[in-house]
N, CA, C and O atoms as CSV, one atom per row, in Angstrom:
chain,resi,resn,atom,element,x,y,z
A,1,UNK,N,N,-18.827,-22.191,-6.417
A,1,UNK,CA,C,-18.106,-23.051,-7.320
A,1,UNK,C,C,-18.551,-24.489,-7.036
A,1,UNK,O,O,-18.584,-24.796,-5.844
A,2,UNK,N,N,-18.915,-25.467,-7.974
A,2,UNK,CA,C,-19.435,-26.422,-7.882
A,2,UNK,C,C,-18.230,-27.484,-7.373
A,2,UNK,O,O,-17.055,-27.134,-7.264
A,3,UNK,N,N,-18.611,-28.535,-7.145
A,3,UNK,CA,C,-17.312,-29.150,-6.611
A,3,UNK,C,C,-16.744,-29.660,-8.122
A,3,UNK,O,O,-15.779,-29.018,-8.536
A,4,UNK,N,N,-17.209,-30.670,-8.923
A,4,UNK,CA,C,-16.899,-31.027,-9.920
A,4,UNK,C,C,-15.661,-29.746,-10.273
A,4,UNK,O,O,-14.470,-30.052,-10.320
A,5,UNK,N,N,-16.071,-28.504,-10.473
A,5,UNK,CA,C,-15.555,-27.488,-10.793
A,5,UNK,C,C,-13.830,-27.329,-9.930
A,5,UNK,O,O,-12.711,-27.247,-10.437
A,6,UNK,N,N,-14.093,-27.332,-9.050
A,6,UNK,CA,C,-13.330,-27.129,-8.026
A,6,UNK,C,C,-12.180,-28.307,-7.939
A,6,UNK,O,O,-11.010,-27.926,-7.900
A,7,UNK,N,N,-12.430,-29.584,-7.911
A,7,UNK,CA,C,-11.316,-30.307,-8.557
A,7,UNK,C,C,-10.746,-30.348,-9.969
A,7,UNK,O,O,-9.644,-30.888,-10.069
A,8,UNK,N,N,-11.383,-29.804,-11.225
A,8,UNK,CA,C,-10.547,-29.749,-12.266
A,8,UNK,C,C,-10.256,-28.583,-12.324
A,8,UNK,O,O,-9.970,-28.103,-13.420
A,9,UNK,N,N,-10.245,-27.834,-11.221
A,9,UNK,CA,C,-9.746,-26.503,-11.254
A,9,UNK,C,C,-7.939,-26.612,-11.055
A,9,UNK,O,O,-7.537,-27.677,-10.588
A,10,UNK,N,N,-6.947,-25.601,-11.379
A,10,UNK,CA,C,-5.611,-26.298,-10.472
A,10,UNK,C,C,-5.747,-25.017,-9.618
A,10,UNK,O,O,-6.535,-24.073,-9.665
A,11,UNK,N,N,-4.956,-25.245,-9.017
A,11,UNK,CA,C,-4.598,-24.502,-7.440
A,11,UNK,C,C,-4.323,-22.828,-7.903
A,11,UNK,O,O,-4.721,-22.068,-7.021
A,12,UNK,N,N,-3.723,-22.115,-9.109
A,12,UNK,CA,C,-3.930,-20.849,-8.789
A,12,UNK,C,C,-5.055,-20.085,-9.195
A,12,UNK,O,O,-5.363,-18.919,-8.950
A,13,UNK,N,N,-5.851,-21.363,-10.159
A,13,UNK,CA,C,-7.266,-20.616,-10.026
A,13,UNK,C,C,-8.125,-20.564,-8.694
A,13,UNK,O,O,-8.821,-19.622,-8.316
A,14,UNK,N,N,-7.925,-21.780,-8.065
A,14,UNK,CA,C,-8.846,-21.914,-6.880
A,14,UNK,C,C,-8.280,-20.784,-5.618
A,14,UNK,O,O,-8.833,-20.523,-4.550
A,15,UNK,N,N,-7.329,-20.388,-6.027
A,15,UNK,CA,C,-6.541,-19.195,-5.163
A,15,UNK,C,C,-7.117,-17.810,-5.907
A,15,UNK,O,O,-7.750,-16.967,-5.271
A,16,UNK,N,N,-6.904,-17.718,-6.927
A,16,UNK,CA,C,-7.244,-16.816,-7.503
A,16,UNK,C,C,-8.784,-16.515,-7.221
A,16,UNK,O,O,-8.918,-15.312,-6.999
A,17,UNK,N,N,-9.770,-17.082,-7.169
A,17,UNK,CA,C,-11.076,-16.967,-6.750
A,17,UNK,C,C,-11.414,-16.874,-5.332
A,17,UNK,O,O,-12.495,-16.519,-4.863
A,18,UNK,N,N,-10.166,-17.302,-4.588
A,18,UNK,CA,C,-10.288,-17.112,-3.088
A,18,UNK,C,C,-10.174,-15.607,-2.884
A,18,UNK,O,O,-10.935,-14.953,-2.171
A,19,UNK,N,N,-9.068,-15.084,-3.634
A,19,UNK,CA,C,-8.302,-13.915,-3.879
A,19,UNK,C,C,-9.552,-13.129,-4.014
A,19,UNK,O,O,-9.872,-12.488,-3.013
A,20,UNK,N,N,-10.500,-13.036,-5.295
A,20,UNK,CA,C,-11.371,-12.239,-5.626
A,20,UNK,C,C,-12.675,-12.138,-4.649
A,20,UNK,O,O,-13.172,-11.079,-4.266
A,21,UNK,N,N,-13.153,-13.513,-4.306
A,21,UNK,CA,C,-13.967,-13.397,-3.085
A,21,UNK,C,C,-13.633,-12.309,-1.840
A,21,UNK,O,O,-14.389,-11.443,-1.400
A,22,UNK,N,N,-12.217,-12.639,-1.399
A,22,UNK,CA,C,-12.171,-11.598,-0.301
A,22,UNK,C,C,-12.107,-9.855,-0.938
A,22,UNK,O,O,-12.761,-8.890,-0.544
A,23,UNK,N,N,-11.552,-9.891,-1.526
A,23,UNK,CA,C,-11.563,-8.518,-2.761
A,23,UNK,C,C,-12.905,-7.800,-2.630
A,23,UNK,O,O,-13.010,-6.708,-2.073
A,24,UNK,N,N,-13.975,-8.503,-3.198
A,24,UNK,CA,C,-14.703,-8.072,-3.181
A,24,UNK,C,C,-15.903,-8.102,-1.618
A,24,UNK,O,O,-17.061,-7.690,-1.565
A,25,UNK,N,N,-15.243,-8.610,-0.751
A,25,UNK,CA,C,-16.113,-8.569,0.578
A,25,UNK,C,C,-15.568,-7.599,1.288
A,25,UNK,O,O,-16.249,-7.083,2.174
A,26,UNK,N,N,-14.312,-7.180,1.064
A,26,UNK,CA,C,-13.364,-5.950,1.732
A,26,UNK,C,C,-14.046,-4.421,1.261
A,26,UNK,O,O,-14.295,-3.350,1.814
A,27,UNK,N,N,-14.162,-4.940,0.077
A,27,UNK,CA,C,-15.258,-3.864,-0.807
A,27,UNK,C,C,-16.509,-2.997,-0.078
A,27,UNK,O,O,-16.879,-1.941,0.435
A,28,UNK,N,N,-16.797,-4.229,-0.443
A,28,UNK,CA,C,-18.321,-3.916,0.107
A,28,UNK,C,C,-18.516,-3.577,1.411
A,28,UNK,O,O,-19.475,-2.942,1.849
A,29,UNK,N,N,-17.235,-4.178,2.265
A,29,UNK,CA,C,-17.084,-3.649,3.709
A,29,UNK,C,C,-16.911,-1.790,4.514
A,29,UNK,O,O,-17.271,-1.173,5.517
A,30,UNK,N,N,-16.044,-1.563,3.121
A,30,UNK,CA,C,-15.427,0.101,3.322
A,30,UNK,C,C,-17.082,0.420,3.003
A,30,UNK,O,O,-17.655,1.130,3.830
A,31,UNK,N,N,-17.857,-0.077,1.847
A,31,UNK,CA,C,-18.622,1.157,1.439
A,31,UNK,C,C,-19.852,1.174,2.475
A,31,UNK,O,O,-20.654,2.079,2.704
A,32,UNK,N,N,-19.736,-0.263,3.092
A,32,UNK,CA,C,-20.902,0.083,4.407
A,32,UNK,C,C,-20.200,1.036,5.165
A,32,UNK,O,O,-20.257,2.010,4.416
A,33,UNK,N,N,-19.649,1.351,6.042
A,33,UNK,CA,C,-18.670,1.803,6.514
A,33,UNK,C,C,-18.391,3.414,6.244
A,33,UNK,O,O,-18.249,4.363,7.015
A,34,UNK,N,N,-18.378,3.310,4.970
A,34,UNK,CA,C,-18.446,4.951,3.779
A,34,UNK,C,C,-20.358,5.523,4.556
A,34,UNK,O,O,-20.760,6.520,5.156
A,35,UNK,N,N,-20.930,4.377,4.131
A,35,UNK,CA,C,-22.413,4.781,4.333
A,35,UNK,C,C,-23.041,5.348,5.614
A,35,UNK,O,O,-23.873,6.245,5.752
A,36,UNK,N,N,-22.173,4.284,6.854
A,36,UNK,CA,C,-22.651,4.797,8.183
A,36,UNK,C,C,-22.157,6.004,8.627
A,36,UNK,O,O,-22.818,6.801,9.294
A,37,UNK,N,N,-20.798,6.194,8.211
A,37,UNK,CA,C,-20.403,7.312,8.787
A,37,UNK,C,C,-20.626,8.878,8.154
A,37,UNK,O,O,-20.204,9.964,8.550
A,38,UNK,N,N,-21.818,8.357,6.530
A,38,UNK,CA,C,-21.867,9.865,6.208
A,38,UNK,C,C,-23.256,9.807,6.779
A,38,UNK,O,O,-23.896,10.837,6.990
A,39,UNK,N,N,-23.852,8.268,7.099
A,39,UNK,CA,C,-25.482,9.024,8.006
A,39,UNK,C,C,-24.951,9.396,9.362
A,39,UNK,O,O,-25.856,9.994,9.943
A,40,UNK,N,N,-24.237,9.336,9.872
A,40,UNK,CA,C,-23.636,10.017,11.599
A,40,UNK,C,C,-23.778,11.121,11.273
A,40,UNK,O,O,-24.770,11.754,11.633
A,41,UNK,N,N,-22.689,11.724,10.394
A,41,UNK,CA,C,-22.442,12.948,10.306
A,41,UNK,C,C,-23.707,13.557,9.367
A,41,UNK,O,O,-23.121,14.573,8.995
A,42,UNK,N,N,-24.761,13.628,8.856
A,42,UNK,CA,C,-25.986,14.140,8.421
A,42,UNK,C,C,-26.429,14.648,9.988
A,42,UNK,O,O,-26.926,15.704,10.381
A,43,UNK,N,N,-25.940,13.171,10.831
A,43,UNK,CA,C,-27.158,13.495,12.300
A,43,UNK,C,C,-26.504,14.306,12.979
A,43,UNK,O,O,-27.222,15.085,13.606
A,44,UNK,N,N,-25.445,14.439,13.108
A,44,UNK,CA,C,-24.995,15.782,14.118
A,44,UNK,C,C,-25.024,16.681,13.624
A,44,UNK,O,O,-25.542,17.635,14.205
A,45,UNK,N,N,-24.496,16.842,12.333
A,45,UNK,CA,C,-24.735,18.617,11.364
A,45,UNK,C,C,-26.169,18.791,11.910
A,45,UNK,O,O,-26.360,19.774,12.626
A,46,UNK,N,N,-26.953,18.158,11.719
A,46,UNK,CA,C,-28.267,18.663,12.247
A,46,UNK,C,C,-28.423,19.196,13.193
A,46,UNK,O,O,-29.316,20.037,13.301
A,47,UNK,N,N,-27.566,18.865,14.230
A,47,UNK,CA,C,-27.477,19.948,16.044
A,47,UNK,C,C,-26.612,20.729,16.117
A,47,UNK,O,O,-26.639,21.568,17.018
A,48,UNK,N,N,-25.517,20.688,15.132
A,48,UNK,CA,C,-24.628,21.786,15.271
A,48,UNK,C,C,-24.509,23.243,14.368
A,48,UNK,O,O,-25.010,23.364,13.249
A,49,UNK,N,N,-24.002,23.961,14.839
A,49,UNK,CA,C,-23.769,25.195,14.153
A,49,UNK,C,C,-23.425,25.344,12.837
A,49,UNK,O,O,-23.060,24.186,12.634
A,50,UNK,N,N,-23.262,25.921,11.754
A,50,UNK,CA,C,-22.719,25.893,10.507
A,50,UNK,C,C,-20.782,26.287,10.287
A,50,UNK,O,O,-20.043,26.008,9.342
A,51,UNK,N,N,-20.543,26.870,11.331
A,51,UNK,CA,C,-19.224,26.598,11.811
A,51,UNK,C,C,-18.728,25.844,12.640
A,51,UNK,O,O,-17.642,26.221,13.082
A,52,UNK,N,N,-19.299,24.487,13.190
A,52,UNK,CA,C,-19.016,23.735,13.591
A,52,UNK,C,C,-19.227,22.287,12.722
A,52,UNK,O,O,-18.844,21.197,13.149
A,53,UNK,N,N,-19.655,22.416,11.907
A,53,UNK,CA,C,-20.027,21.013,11.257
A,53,UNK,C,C,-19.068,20.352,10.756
A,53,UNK,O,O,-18.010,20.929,10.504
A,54,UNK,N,N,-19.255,18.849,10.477
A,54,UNK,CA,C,-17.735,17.983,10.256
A,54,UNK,C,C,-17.729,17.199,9.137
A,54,UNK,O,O,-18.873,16.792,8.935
A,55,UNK,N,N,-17.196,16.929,8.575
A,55,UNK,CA,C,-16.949,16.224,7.433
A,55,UNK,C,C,-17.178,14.771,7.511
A,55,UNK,O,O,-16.673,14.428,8.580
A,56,UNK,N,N,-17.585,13.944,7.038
A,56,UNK,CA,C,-17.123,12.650,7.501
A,56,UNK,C,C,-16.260,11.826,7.560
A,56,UNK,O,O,-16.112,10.983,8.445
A,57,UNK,N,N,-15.444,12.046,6.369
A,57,UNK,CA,C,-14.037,12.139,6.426
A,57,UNK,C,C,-13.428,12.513,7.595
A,57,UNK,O,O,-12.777,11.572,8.049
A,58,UNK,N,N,-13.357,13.783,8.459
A,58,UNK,CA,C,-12.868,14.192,10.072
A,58,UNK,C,C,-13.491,13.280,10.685
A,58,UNK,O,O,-12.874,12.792,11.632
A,59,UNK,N,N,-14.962,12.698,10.379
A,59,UNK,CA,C,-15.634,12.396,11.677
A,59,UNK,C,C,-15.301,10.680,12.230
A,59,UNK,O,O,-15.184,10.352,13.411
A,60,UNK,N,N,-15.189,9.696,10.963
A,60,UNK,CA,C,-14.245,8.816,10.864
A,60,UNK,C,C,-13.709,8.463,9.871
A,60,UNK,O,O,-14.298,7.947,8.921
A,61,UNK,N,N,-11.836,8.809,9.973
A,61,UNK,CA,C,-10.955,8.478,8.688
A,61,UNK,C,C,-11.072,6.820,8.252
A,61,UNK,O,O,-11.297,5.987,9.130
A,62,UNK,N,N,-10.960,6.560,7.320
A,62,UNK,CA,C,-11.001,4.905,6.909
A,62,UNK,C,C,-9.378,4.675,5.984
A,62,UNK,O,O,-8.602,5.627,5.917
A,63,UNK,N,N,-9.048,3.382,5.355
A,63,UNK,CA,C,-7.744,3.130,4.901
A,63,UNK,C,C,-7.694,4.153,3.999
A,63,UNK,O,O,-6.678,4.829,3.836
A,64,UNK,N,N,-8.865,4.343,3.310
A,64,UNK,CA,C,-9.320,4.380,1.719
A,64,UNK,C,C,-8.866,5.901,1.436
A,64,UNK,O,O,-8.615,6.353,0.319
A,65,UNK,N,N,-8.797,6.719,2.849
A,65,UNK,CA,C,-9.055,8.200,2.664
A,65,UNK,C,C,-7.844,8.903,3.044
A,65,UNK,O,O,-7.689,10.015,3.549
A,66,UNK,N,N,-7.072,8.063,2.713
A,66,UNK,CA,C,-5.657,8.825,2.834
A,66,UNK,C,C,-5.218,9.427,1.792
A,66,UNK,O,O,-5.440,8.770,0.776
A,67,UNK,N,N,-4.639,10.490,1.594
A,67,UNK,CA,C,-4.188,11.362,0.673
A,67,UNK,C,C,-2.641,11.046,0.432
A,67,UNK,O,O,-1.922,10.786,1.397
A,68,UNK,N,N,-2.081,11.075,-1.034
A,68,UNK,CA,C,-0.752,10.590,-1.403
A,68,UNK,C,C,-0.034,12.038,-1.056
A,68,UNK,O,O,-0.498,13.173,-1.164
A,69,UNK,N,N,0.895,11.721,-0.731
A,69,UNK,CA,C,1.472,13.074,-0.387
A,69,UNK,C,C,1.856,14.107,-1.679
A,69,UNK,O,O,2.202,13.378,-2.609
A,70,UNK,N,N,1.904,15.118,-1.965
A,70,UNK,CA,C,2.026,15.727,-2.931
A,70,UNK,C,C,3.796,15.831,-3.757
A,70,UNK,O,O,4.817,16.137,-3.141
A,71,UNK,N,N,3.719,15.457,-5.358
A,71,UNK,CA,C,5.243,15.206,-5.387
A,71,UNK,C,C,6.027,16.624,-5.137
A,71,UNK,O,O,5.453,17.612,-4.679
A,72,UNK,N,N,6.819,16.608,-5.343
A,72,UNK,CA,C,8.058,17.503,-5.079
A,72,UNK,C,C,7.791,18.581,-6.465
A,72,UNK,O,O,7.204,18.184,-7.471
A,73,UNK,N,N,8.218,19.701,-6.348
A,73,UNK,CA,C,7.942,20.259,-7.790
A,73,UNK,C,C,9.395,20.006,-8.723
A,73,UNK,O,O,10.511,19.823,-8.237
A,74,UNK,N,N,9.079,20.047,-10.086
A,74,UNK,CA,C,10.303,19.948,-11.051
A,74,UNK,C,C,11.244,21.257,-10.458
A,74,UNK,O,O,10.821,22.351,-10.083
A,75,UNK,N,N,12.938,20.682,-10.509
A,75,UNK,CA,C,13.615,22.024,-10.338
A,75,UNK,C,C,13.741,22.397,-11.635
A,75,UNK,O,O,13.949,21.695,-12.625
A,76,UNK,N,N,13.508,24.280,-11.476
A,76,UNK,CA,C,14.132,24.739,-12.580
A,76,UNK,C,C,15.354,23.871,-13.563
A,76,UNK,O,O,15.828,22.754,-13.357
A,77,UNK,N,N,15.654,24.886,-14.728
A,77,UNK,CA,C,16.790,24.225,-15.461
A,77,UNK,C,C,17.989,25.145,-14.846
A,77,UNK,O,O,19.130,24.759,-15.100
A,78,UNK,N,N,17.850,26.224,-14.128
A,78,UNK,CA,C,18.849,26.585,-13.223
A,78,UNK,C,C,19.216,25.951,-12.178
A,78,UNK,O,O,20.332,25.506,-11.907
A,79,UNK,N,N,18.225,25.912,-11.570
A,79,UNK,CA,C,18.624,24.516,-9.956
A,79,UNK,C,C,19.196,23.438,-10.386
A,79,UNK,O,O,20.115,22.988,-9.702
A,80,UNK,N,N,18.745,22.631,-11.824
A,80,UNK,CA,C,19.338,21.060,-12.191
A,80,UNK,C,C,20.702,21.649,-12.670
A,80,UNK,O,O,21.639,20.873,-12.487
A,81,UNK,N,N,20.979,22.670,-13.158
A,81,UNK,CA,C,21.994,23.007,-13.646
A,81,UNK,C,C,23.312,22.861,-12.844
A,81,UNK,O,O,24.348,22.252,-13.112
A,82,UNK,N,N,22.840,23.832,-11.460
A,82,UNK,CA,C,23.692,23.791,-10.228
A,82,UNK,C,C,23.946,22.857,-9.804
A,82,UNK,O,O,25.150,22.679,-9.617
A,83,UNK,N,N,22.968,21.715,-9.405
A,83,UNK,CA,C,22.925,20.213,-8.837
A,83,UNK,C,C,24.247,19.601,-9.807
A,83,UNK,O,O,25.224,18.948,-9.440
A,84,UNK,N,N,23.876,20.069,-11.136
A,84,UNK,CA,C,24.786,18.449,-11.990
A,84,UNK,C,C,26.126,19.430,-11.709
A,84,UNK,O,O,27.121,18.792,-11.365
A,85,UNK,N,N,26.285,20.773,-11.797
A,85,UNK,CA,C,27.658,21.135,-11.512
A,85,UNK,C,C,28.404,20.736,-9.716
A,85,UNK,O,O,29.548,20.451,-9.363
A,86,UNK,N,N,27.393,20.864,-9.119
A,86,UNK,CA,C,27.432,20.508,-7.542
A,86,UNK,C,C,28.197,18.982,-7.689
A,86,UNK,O,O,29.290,18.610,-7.263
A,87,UNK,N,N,27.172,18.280,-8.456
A,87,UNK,CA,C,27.821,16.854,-8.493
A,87,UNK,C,C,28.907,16.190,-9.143
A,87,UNK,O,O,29.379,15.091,-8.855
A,88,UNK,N,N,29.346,17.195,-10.305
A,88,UNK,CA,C,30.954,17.335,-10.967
A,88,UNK,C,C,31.937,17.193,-10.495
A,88,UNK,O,O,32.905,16.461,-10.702
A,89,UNK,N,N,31.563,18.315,-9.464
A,89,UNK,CA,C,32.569,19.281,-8.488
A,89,UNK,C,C,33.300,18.481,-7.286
A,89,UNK,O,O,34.246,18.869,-6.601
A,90,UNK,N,N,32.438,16.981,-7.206
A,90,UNK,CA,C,32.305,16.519,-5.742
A,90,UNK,C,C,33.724,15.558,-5.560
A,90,UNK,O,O,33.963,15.007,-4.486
């Protein structure tokens, strides 16, 4: 950003571009990161057994690779049924 730029800028753009700068360096950080750890794991599958080999994902977890937990299933219209009488009742 040029300076000229940068003073007729107001403050939540110049935040806002601070914002996106790190955004995108965090980025680019996981996917090095993504990269080294699937060449590790290329190099050991190579010495190990075919029932021993690891994922890279197992071999190192990152923020990115967490799984949302799975929702709850819908209750039947019998179970909600019971619940709203359960909660009548109370």
């Amino acid at each position: 950003m040029p300076e000229t730029e940068f003073f007729n800028s107001s403050l939540r753009a110049v935040a806002f571009r601070i914002s996106a700068h790190y955004d995108r360096q965090n980025r680019h950080e996981i996917e090095e990161w993504k990269r080294i750890r699937w060449q590790t794991s290329i190099l050991l599958n190579i010495q190990l057994a075919q029932k021993d080999r690891i994922t890279p994902e197992k071999l190192l977890p990152l923020p990115g690779d967490e799984k949302k937990p799975a929702a709850a299933p819908k209750p039947t219209p019998h179970e909600y049924a019971k619940f709203l009488i359960d909660q009548y009742n109370r």
